[in-house]
Phi, psi and omega in degrees: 000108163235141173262151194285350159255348173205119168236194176266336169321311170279351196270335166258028156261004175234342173336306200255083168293132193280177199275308162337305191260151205289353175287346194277321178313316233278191210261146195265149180253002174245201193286177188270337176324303197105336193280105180319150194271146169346296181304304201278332140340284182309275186005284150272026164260332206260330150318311144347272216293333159303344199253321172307291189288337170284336201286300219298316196288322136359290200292355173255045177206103202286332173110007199257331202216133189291158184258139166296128194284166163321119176303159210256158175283145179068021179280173190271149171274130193262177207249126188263146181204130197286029186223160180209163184336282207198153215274297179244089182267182193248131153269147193241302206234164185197141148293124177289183198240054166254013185249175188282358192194107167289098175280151189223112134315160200194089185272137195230069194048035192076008167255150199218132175210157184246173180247138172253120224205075180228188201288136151338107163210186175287154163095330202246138153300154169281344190217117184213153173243177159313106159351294201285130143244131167232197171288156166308285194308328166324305188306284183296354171300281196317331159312316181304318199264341178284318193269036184219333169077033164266345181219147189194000000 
């Protein structure tokens, strides 16, 4: 993962200034070597390594679509039901899907449910929709509040 304000890649092609570049004139703000002191080495090595293990962890997560936050205490529970509206709803808005339990919005002709979509376990359906239909503008409060981890 690199970011446009800092990578490690970048703080050691500039650690040293070369003869060529105007950093090499200017009055030096380190030791005169030029060279990063040991301790800021390890650093940026343990900065690496940290850049690494996020890139890897990344990588089965395309990144298109938001992950739903941790459900919050005292959040509302929605009534879970193995049915849904109708057969051919629009999926609109979706979570993603790298995580074990996918959320789907699902407009039915201006009628709106969410969908629930997870891994096999007890107790849970693998496919379940919302109890509640609503209107559009409802419909995206409760999206709002399912990807905030105020409803679950």
């Amino acid at each position: 993962m690199t970011h446009a304000s800092f990578s490690v890649a970048s703080a050691r092609a500039t650690s040293s200034p070369t003869a060529s570049s105007p950093a090499a004139n200017a009055q030096p703000t380190r030791p005169a070597r030029g060279a990063l002191s040991a301790a800021a080495e390890r650093m940026l090595g343990i900065l690496a390594e940290a850049e690494d293990k996020a890139e890897a962890e990344d990588e089965d997560c395309p990144g298109v679509s938001p992950h739903p936050a941790v459900p919050l205490p005292g959040r509302t529970a929605f009534r879970w039901i193995e049915e849904s509206l109708g057969q051919r709803g629009r999926v609109i808005e979706h979570t993603c899907g790298c995580v074990m339990t996918v959320y789907e919005l699902i407009s039915y002709g201006g009628t709106y449910q969410i969908c629930r979509c997870t891994l096999p376990r007890p107790g849970v359906p693998a496919v379940s929709w919302t109890a509640e239909r609503w209107g559009r503008r409802e419909a995206y409060e409760w999206w709002r509040r399912l990807l905030t981890g105020q409803a679950r």
